[in-house]
C-alpha positions as CSV (number, residue, x, y, z in Angstrom):
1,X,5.3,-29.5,-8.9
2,X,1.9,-27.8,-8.3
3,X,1.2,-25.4,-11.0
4,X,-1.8,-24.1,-9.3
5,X,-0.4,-19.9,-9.3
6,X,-1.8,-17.5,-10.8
7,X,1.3,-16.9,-12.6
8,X,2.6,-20.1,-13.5
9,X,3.4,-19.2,-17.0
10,X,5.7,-15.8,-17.6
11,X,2.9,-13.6,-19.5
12,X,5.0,-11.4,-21.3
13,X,6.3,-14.1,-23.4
14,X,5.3,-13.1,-27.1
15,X,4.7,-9.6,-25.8
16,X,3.0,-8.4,-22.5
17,X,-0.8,-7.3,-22.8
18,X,-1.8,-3.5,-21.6
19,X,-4.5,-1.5,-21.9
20,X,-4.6,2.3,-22.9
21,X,-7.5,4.3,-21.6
22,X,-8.5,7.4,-24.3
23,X,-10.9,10.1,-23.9
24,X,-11.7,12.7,-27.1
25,X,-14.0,15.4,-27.4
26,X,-14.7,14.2,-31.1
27,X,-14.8,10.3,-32.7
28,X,-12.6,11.0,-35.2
29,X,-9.5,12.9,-33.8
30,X,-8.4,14.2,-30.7
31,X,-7.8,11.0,-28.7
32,X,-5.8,11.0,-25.6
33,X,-4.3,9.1,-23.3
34,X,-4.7,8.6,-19.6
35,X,-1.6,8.1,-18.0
36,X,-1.0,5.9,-15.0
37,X,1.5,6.0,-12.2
38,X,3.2,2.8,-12.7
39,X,1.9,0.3,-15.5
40,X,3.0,0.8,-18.7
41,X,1.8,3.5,-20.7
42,X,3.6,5.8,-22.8
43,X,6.5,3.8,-24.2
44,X,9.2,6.7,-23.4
45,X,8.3,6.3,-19.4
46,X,10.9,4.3,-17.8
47,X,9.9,1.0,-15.4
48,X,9.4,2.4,-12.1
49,X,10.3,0.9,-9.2
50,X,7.4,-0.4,-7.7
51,X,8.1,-3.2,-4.7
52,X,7.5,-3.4,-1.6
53,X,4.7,-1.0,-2.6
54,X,1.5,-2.6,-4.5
55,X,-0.2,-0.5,-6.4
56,X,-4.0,-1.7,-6.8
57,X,-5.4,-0.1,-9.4
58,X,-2.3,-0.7,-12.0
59,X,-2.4,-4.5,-10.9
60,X,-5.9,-5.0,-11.3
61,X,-5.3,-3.0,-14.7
62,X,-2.8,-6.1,-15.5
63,X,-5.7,-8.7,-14.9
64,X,-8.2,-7.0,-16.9
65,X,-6.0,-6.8,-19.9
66,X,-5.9,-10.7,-19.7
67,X,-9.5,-11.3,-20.6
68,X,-12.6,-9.3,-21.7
69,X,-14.6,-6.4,-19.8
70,X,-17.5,-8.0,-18.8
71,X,-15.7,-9.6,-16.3
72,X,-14.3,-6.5,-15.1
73,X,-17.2,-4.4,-14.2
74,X,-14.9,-2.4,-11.6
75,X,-13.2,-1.0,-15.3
76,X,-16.4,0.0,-16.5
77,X,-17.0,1.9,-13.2
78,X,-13.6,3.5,-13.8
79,X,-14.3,5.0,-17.2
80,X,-17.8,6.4,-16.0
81,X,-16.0,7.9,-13.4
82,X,-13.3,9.8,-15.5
83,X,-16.2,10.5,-17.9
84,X,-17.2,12.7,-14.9
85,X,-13.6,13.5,-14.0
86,X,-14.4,11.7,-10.6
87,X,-11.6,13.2,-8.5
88,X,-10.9,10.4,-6.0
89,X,-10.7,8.5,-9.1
90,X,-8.1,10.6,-11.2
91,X,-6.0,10.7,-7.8
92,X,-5.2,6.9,-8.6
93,X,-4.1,7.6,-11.8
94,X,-0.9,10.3,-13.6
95,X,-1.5,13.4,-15.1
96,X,-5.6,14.0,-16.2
97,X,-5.2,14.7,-19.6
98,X,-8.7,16.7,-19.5
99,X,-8.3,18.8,-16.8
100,X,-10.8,21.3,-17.0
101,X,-13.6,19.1,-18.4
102,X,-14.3,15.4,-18.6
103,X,-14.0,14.1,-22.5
104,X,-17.2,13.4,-24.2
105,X,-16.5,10.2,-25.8
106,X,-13.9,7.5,-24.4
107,X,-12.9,4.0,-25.2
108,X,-10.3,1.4,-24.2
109,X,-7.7,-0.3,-26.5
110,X,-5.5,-3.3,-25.8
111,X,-1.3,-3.7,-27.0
112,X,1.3,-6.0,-26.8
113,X,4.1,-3.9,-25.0
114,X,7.4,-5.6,-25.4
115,X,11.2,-3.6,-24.2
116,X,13.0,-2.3,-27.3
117,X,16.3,-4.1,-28.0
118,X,19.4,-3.6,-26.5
119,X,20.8,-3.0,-29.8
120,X,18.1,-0.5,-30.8
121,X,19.7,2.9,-31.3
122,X,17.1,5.2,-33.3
123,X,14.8,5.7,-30.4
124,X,14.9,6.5,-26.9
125,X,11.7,4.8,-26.2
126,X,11.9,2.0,-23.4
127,X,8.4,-0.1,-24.9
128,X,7.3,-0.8,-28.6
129,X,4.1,-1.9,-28.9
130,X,1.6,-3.6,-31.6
131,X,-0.8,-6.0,-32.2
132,X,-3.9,-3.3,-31.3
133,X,-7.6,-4.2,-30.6
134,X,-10.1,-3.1,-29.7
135,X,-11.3,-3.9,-25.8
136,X,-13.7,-1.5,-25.0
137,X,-15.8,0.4,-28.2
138,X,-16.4,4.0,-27.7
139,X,-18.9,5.2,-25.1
140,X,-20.3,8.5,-23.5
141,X,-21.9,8.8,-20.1
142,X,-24.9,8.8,-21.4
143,X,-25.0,5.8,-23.4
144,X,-28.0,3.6,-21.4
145,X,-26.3,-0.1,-21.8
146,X,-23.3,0.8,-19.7
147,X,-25.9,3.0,-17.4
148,X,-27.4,-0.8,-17.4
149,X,-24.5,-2.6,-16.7
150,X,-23.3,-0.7,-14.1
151,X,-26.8,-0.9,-12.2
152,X,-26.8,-4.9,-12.5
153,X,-23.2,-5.1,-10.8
154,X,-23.4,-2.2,-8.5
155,X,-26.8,-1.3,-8.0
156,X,-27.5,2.0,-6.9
157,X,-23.9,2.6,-5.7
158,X,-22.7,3.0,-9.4
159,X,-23.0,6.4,-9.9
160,X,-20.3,9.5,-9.6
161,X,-20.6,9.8,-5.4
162,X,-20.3,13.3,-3.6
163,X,-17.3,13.8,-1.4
164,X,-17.9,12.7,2.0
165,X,-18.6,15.8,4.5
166,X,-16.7,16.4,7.3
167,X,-18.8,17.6,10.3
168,X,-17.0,20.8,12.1
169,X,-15.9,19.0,15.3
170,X,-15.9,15.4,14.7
171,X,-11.7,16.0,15.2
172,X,-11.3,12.8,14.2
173,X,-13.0,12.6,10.6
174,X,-11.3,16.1,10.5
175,X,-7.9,14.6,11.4
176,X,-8.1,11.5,8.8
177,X,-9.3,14.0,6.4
178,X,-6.2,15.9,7.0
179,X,-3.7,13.4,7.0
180,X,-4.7,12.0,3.3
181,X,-4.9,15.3,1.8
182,X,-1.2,15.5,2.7
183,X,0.4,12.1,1.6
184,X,-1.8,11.3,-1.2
185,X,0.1,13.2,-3.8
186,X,3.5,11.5,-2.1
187,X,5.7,9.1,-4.2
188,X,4.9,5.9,-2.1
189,X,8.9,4.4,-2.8
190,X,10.4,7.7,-1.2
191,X,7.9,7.4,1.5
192,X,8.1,3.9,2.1
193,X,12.0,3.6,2.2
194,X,12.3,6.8,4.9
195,X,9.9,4.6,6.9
196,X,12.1,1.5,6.1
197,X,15.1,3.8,7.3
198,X,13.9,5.2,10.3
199,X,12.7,1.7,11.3
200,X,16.3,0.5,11.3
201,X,17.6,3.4,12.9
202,X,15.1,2.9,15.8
203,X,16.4,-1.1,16.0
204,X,19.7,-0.6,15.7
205,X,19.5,2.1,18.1
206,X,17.8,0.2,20.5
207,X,20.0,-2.7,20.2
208,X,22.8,-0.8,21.1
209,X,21.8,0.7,24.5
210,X,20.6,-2.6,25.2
211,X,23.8,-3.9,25.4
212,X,25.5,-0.4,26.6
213,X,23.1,-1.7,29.8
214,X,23.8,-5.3,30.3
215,X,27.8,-4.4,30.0
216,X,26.7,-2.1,33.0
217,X,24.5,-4.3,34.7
218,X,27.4,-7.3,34.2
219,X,30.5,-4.9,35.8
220,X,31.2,-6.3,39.4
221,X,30.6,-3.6,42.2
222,X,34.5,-3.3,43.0
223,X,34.6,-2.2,38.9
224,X,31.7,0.3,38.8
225,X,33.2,1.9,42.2
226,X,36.7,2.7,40.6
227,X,35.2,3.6,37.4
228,X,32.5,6.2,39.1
229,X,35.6,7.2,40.9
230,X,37.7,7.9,38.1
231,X,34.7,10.0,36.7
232,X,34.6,12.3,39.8
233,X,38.7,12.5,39.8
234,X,38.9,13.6,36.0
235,X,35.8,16.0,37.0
236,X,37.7,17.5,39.7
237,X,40.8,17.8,37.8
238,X,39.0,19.8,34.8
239,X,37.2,21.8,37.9
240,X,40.9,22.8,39.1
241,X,41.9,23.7,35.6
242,X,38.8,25.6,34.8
């Protein structure tokens, strides 16, 4: 047996690993969570359904939570962006839980989610979690060793970008501009299952004329005479009713 995927050993065995991203205005209270679409999070949020959609940023969330930061610059770029409340940023993720301002000071912490027992009746949660670390310690935007690290792994490109400008005109940049400010706030399963539907439809549809056309194509000329026949006679019949 080659044991050579990723996933050849169920990793929620003894718990399954997730990371909570906080922000706080102060180190001592105040802490809050940034919620995500689909990953767990807050441990009353049901399992979405996720497949056949893949969403990137709650996978790669997965993967980080097996091993350490460092090798996960991209995370670190994500929590300099919220610390700016970077808005094609937040647009990947739930509800911002600073939406006015960015939080001063945030800081990622790693739990062992596991599904509450069948049997459990005192809570409505659908997650209990424990066994929490510490993965990423508190930092600010200003602190100068992430500034550092983000320069060695991104260079230049690592700081908070401006929205792209459209140029009046360029009606294609205007059009794409247009069509993602209208479907990014869509659930992707709704979206994706109307396509899935309509898809069918359009087979199935097609499949049936396609045969409504060969039967005509496959009626001998004596059979297609009476039955074009029969179509005028019933015609003139409702004529003379009429």
């Amino acid at each position: 047996m080659n044991w050579r995927a990723v996933g050849r050993s169920m990793t929620g065995v003894g718990g399954r690993p997730e990371l909570v991203i906080e922000g706080s205005n102060e180190l001592e209270s105040g802490w809050k969570e940034y919620d995500f679409i689909y990953k767990p999070g807050d441990v009353y949020e049901y399992p979405p359904l996720v497949a056949p959609h893949q969403p990137r940023l709650d996978w790669q969330m997965w993967f980080a939570a097996l091993g350490h930061y460092q090798h996960n610059p991209w995370l670190i770029r994500l929590v300099f962006l919220l610390l700016h409340n970077s808005q094609p940023a937040l647009d990947l993720m739930g509800v911002n839980p600073f939406p006015d301002n960015p939080p001063k000071y945030m800081r990622i912490t790693r739990y062992r989610y596991h599904y509450t027992p069948v049997d459990n009746n005192d809570t409505n949660a659908w997650w209990w979690r424990d066994e929490r670390e510490e993965y990423l310690p508190v930092v600010t935007k200003d602190v100068q060793s992430m500034r550092e690290f983000l320069k060695h792994h991104f260079g230049m490109y690592y700081h908070v970008q401006k929205p792209d400008t459209v140029v009046e005109g360029d009606w294609i940049s205007m059009s794409l501009r247009a069509i993602h400010q209208s479907v990014q706030h869509v659930s992707p399963m709704p979206f994706l299952m109307s396509v899935f539907t309509a898809a069918v439809l359009l087979i199935s549809t097609r499949a049936v004329m396609a045969t409504v056309t060969k039967r005509k194509k496959s009626m001998p000329p004596e059979a297609q005479q009476r039955k074009a026949a029969d179509k005028a006679s019933k015609g003139r019949k409702k004529n003379e009713v009429n």
